[in-house]
ZADO-1210 file (C-alpha; in nm, 4 decimals, padded with zeros to 6 digits):
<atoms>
<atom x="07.9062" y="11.9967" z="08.3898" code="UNK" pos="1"/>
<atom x="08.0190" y="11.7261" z="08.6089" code="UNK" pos="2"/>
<atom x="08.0599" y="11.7774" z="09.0052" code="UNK" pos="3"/>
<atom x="08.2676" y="11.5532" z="09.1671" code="UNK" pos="4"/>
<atom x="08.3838" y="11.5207" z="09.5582" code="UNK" pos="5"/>
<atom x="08.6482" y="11.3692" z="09.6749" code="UNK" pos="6"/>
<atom x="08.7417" y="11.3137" z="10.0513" code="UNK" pos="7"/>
<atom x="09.0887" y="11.3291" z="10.1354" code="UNK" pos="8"/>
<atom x="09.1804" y="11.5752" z="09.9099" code="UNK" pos="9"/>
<atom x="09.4048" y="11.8610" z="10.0773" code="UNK" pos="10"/>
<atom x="09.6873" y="11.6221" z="10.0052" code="UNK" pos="11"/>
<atom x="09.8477" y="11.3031" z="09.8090" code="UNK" pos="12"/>
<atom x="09.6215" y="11.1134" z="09.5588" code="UNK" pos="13"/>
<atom x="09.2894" y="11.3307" z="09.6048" code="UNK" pos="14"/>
<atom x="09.4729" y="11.5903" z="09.5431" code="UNK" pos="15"/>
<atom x="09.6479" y="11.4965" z="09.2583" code="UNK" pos="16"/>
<atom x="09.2847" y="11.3132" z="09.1057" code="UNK" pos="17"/>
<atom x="09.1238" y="11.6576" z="09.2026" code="UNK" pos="18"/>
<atom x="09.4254" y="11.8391" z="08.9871" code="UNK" pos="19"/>
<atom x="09.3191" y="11.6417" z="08.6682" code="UNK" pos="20"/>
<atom x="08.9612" y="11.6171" z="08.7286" code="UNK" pos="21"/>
<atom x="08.9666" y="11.9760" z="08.7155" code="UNK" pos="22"/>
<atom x="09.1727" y="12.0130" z="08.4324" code="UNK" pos="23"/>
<atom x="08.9174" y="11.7503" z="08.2401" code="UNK" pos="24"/>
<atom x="08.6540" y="11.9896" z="08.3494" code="UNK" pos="25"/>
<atom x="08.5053" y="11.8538" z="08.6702" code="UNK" pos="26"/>
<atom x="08.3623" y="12.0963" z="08.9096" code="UNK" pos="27"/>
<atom x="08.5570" y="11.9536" z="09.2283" code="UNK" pos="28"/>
<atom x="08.4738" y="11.9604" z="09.5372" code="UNK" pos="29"/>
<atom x="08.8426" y="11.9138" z="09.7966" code="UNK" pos="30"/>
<atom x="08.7022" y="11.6966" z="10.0556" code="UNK" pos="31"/>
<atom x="08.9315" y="11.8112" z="10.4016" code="UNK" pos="32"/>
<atom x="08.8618" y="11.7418" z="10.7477" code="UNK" pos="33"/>
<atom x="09.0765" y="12.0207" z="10.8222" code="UNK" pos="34"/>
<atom x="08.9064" y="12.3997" z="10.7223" code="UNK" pos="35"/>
<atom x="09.2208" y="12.5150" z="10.6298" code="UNK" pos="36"/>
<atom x="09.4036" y="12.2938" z="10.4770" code="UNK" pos="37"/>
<atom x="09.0994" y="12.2156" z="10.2464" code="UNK" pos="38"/>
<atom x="09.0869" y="12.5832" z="10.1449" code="UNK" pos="39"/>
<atom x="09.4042" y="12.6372" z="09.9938" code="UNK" pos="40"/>
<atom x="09.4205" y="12.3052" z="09.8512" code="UNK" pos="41"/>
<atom x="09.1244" y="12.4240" z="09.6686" code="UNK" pos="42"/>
<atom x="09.2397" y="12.7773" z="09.6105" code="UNK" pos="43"/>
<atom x="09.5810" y="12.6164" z="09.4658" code="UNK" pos="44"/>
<atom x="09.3404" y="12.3641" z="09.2739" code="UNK" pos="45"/>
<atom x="09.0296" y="12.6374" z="09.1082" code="UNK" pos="46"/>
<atom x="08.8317" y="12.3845" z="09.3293" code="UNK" pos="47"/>
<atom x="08.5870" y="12.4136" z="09.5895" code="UNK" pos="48"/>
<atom x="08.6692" y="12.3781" z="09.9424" code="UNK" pos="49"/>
<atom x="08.4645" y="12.1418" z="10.1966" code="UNK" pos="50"/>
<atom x="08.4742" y="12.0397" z="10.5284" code="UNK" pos="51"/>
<atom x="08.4291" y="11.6672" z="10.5798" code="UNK" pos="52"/>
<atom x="08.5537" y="11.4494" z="10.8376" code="UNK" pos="53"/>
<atom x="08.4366" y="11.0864" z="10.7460" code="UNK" pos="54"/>
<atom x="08.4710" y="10.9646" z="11.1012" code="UNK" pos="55"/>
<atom x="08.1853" y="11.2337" z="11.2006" code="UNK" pos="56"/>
<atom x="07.8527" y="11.1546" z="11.1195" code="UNK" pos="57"/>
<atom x="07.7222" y="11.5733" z="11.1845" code="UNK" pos="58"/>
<atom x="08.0483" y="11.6833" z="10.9502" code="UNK" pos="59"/>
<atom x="07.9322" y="11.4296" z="10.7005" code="UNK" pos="60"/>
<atom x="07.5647" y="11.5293" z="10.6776" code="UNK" pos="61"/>
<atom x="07.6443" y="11.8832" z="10.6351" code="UNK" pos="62"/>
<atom x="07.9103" y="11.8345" z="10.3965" code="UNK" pos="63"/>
<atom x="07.5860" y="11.6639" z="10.1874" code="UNK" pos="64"/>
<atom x="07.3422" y="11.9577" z="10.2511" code="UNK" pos="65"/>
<atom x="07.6306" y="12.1818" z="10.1434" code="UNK" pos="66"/>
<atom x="07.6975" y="11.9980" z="09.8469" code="UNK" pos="67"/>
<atom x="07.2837" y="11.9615" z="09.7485" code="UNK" pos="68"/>
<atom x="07.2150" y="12.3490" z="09.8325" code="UNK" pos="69"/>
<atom x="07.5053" y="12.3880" z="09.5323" code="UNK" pos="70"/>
<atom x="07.3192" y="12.2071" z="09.3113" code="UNK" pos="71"/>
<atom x="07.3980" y="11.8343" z="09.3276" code="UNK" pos="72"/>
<atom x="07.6456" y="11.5686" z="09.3070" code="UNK" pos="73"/>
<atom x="07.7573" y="11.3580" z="08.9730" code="UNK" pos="74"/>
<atom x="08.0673" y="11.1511" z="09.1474" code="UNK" pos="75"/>
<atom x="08.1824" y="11.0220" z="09.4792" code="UNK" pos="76"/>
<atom x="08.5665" y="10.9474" z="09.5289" code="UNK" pos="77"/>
<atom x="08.6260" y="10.7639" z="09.8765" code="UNK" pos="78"/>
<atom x="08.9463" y="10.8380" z="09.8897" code="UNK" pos="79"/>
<atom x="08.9927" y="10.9475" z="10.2340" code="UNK" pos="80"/>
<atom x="09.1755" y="10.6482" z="10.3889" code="UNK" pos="81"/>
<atom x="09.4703" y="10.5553" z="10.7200" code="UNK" pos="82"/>
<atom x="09.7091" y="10.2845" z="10.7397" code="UNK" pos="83"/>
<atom x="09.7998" y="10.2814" z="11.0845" code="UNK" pos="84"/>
<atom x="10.1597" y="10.3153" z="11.0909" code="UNK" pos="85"/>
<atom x="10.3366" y="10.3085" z="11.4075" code="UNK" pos="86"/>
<atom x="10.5389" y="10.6220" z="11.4941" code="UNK" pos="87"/>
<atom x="10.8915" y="10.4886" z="11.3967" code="UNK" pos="88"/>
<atom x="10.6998" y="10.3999" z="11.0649" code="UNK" pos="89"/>
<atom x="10.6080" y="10.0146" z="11.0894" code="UNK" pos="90"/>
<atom x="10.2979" y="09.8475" z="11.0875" code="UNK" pos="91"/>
<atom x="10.1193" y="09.6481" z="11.3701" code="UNK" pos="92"/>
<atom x="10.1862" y="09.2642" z="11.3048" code="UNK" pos="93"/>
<atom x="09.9481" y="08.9840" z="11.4139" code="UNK" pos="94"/>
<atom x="10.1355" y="08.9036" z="11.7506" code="UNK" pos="95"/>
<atom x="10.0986" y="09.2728" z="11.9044" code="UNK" pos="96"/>
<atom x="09.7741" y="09.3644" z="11.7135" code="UNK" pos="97"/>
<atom x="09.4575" y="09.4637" z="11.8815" code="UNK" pos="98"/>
<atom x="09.0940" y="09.5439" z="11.8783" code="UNK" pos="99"/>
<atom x="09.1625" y="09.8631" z="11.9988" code="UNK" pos="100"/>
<atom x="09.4573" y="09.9267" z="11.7347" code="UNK" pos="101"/>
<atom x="09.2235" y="09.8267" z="11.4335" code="UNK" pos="102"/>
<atom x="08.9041" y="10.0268" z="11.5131" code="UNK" pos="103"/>
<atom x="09.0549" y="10.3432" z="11.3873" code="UNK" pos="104"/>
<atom x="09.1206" y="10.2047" z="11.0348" code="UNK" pos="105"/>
<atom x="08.7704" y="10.0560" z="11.0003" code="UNK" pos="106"/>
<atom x="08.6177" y="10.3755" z="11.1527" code="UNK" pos="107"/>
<atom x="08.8035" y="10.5409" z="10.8677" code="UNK" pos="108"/>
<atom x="08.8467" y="10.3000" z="10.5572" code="UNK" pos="109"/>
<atom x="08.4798" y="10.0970" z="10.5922" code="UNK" pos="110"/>
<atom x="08.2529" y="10.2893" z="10.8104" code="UNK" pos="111"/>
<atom x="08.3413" y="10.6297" z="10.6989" code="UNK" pos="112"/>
<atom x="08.2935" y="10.5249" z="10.3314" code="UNK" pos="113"/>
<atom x="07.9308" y="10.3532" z="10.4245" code="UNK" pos="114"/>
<atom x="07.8839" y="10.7030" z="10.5951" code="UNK" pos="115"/>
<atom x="07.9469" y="10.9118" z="10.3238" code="UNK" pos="116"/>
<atom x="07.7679" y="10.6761" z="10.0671" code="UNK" pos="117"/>
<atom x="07.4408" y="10.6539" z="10.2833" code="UNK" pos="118"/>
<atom x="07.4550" y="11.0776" z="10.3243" code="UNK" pos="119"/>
<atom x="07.5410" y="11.1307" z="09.9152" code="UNK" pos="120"/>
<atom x="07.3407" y="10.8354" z="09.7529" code="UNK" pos="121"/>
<atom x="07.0293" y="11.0718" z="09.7353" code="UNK" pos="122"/>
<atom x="07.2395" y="11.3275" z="09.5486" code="UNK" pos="123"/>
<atom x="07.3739" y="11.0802" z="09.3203" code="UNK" pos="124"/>
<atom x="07.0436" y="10.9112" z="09.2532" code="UNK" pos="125"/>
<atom x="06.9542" y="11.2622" z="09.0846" code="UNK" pos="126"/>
<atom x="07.2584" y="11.2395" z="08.8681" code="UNK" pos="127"/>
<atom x="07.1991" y="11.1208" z="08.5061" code="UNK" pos="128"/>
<atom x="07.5312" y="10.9582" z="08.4905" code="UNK" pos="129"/>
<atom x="07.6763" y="10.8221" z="08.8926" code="UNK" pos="130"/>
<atom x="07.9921" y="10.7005" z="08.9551" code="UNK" pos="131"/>
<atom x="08.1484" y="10.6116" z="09.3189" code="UNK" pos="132"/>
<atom x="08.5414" y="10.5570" z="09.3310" code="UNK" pos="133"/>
<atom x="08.6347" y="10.3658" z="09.6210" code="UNK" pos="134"/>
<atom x="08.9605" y="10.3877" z="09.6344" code="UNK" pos="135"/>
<atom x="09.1054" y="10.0895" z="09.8085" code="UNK" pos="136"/>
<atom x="09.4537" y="09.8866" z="09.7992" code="UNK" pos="137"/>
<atom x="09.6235" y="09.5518" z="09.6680" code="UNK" pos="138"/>
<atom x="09.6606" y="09.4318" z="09.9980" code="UNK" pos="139"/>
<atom x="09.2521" y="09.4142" z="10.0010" code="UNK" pos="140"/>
<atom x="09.3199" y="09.0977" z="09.7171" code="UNK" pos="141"/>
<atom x="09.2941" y="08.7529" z="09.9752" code="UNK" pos="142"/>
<atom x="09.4357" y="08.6102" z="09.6387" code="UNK" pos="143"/>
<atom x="09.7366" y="08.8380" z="09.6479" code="UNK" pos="144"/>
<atom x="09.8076" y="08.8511" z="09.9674" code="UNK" pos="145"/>
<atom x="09.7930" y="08.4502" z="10.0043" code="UNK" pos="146"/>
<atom x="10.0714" y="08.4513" z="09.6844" code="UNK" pos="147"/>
<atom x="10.4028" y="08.3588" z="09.8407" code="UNK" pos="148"/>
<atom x="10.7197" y="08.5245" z="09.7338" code="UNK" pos="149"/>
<atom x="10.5248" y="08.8419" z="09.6278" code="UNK" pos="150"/>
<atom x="10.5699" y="09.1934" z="09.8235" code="UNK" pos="151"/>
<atom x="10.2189" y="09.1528" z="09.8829" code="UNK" pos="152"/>
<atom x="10.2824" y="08.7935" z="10.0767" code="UNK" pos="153"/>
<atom x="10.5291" y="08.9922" z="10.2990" code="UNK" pos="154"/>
<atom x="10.3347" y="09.2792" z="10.4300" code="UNK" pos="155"/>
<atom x="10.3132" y="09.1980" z="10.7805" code="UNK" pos="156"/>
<atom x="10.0265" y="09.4142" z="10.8999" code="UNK" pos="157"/>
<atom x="09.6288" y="09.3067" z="10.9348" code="UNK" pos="158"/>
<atom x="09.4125" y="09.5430" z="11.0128" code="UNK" pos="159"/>
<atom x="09.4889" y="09.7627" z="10.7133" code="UNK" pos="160"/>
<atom x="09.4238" y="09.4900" z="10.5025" code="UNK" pos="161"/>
<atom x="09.1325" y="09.3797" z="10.6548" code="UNK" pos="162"/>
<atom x="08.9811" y="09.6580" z="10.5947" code="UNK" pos="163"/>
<atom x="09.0635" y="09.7236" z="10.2899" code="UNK" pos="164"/>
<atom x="08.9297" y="09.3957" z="10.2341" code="UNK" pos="165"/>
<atom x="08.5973" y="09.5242" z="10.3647" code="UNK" pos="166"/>
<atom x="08.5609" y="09.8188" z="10.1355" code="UNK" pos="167"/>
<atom x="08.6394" y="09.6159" z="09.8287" code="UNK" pos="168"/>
<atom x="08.2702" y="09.3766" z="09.9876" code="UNK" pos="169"/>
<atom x="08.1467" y="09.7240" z="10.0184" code="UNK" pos="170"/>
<atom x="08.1957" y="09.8157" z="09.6730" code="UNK" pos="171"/>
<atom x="08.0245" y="09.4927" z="09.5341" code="UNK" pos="172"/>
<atom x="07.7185" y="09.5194" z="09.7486" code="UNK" pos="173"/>
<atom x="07.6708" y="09.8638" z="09.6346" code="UNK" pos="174"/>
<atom x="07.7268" y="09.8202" z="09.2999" code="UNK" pos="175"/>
<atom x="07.4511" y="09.5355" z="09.3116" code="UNK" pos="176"/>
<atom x="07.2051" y="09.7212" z="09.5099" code="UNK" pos="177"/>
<atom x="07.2220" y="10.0549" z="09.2760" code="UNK" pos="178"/>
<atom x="07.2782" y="09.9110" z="08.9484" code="UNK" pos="179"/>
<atom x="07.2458" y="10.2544" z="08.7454" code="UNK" pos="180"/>
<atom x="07.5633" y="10.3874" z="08.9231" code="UNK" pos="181"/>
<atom x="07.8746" y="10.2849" z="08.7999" code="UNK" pos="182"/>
<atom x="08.0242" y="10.1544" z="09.1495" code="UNK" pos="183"/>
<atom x="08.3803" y="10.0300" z="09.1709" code="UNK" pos="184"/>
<atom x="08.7184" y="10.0173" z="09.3763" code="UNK" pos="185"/>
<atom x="09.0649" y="10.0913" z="09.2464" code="UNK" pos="186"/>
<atom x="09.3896" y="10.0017" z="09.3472" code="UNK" pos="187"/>
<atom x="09.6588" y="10.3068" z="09.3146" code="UNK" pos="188"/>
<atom x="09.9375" y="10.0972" z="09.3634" code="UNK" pos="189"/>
<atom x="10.2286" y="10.1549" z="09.6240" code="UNK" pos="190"/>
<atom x="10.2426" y="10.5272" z="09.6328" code="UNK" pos="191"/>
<atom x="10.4440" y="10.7720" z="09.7804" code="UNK" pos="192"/>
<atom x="10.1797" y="10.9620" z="10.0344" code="UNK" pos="193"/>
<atom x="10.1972" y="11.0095" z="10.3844" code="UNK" pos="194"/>
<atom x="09.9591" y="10.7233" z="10.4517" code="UNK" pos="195"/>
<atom x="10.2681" y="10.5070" z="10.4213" code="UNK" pos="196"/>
<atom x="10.5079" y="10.7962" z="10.5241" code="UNK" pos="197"/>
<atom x="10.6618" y="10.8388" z="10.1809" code="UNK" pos="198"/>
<atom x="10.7857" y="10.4914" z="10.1308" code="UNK" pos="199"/>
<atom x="10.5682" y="10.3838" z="09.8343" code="UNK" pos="200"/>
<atom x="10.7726" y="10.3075" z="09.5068" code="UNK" pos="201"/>
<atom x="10.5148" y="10.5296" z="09.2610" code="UNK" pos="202"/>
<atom x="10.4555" y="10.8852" z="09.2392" code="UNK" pos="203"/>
<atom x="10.1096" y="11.0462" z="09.3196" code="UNK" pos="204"/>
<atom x="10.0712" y="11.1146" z="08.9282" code="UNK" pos="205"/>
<atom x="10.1093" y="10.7346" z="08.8606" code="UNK" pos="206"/>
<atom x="09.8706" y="10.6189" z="09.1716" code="UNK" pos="207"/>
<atom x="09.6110" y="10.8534" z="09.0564" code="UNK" pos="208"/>
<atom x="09.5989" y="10.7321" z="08.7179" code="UNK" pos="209"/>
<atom x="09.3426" y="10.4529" z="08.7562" code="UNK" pos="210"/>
<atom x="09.1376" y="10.7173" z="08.9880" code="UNK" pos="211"/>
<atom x="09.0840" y="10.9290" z="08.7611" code="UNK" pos="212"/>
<atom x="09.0067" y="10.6590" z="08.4844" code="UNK" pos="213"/>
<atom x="08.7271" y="10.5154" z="08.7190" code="UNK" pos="214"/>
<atom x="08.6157" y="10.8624" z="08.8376" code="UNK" pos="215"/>
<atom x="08.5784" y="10.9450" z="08.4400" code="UNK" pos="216"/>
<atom x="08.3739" y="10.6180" z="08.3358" code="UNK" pos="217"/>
<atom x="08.0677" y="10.6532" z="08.1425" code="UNK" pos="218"/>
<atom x="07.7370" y="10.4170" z="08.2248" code="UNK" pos="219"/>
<atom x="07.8372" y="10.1940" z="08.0004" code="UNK" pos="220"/>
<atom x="08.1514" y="10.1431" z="08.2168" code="UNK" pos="221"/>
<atom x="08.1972" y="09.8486" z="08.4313" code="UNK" pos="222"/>
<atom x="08.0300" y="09.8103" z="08.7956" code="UNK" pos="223"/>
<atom x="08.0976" y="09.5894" z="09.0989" code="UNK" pos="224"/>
<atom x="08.4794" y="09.5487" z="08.9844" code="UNK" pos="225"/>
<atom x="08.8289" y="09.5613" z="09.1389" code="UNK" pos="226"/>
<atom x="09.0828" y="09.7655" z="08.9176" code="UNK" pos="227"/>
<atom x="09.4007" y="09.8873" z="08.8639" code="UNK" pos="228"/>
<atom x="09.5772" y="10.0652" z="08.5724" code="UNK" pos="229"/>
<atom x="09.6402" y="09.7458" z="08.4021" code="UNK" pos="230"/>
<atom x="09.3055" y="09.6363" z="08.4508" code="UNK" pos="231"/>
<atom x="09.0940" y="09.3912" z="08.7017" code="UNK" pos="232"/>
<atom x="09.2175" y="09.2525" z="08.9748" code="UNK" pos="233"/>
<atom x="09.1737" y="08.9382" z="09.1724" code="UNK" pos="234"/>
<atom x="08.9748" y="08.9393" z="09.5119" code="UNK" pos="235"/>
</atoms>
């Protein structure tokens, strides 16, 4: 039996990856910094509830004692993630940003990953087969964004690039430094969630696809790459 966790999961893509995970046979653990929320997302799901707030570093460590008193943990999805939109929806452009405005999304997106990774990586050492998920964006490819005429060129914001960016550097260092996990980072695509306030052009059953692929891979898989549902991507 496989146990997986994934953070973020009350809602959006972990929810939807926790959906088919479970239906592939995954024991899944819904990953919710909110008690409630987490439990009937999990009760709706056949999943198991747990508290997690990736931005808390006592919520995170028991979240992994939790986990290890149940018996251990086969695959990490970092899916828990912010963009930073402003409240009439936009994003923070280069002229207004600052550091203040982009601590939030690396406190979230890059240091809450490396906090979850450095609390689980003992469970996952035990595992005979490891995979971590990291799920990340296409506005994390510097070749992408630096493509004129592309929707990717136009995005005007930075920090949730940046550090998106930063997870994908994440993910390769990883992936290098724990070579018997299979370590990667996905790209969903421009999905309809709430981080972007519904304004993504895919639905949560197409963004999860290449989640769920990654989550899924065997050790022969691939490690260390960049990925979406048509296949690698550019950094």
């Amino acid at each position: 039996m496989t146990t997986t966790l994934i953070t973020g999961a009350n809602k959006g893509l972990g929810f939807e990856t926790a959906r088919r995970l479970v239906a592939a046979g995954h024991t899944v653990y819904v990953g919710s910094r909110d008690a409630e929320r987490g439990r009937r997302a999990a009760e709706r799901l056949g999943a198991r509830p747990l508290l997690i707030d990736v931005t808390d570093e006592e919520s995170v460590t028991a979240a992994a004692k939790r986990v290890e008193v149940d018996g251990g943990l086969d695959v990490l999805v970092n899916n828990a993630g912010i963009e930073g939109r402003t409240p009439r929806g936009g994003v923070v452009g280069a002229a207004e940003l600052t550091a203040d405005l982009t601590r939030p999304l690396f406190e979230t997106n890059v240091f809450g990953t490396v906090r979850v990774l450095h609390a689980f990586l003992p469970l996952l050492a035990r595992s005979a087969a490891p995979v971590v998920v990291n799920v990340s964006s296409g506005l994390a490819s510097l070749t992408a964004v630096s493509s004129a005429g592309t929707p990717t060129y136009a995005y005007p914001g930075v920090a949730y690039p940046a550090s998106k960016a930063a997870l994908n550097m994440v993910t390769v260092q990883y992936a290098k430094a724990f070579p018997g996990m299979r370590i990667n980072a996905v790209e969903p695509g421009y999905t309809a969630t709430d981080l972007n306030g519904h304004t993504g052009t895919q639905t949560v059953e197409e963004g999860a696809e290449i989640i769920v692929r990654m989550a899924m891979t065997g050790p022969e898989g691939p490690t260390g790459g960049y990925f979406d549902a048509e296949g690698p991507l550019p950094w």
